[in-house]
C-alpha positions in Angstrom: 143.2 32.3 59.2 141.1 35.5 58.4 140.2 34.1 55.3 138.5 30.8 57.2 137.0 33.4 60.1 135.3 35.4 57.6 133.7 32.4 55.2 132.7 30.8 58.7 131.1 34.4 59.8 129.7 34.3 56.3 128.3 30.9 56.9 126.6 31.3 60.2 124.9 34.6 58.4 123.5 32.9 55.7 121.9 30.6 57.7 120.6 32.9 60.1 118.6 34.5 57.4 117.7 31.5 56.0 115.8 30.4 59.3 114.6 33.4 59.6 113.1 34.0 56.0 112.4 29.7 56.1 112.4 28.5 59.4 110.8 24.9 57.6 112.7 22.5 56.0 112.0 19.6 54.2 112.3 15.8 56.5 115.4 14.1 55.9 114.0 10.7 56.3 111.4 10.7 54.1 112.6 13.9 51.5 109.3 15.6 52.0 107.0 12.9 51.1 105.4 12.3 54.4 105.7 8.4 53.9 108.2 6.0 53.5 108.5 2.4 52.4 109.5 0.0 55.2 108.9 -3.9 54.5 107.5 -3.1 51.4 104.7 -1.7 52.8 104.1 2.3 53.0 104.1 3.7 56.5 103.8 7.4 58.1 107.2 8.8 57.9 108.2 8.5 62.0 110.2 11.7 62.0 108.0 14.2 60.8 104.8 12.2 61.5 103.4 13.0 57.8 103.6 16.2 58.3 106.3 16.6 55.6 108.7 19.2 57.4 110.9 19.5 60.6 112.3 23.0 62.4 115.8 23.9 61.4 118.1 23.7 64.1 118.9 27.2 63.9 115.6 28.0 64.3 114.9 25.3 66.9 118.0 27.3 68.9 116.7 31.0 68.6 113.5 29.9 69.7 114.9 28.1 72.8 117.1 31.5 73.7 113.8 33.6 72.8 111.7 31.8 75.6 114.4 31.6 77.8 114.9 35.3 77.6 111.3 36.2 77.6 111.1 34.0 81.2 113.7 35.7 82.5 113.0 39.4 81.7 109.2 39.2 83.2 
């Protein structure tokens, strides 16, 4: 039980620093291309919109908590 409590503490670290450090990641959908086939034709990758990367969620979450503590502490 400790053992799974500390790798999960371990986890949720990492990635904390890793959206802090590289809060950009590349789009799943079209692996960082910006373009994917579709009917054999090549289109604008509808995720990201071409631009190649998407917010982590991580980061997506501290910057909702952020804003909502900045509104309230004003």
């Amino acid at each position: 039980m400790w053992l799974a409590m500390a790798a999960l503490i371990l986890w949720f670290g990492g990635y904390a620093v890793l959206c802090a450090v590289r809060p950009f990641a590349p789009c799943r959908k079209c692996a960082g291309a910006g373009e994917i086939e579709r009917f054999r034709k090549v289109r604008t990758c509808p995720r990201c919109h071409g631009r190649k990367l998407r917010l982590r969620v991580g980061r997506r979450a501290h910057n909702a908590w952020r804003r909502t503590y900045d509104n309230g502490t004003r």
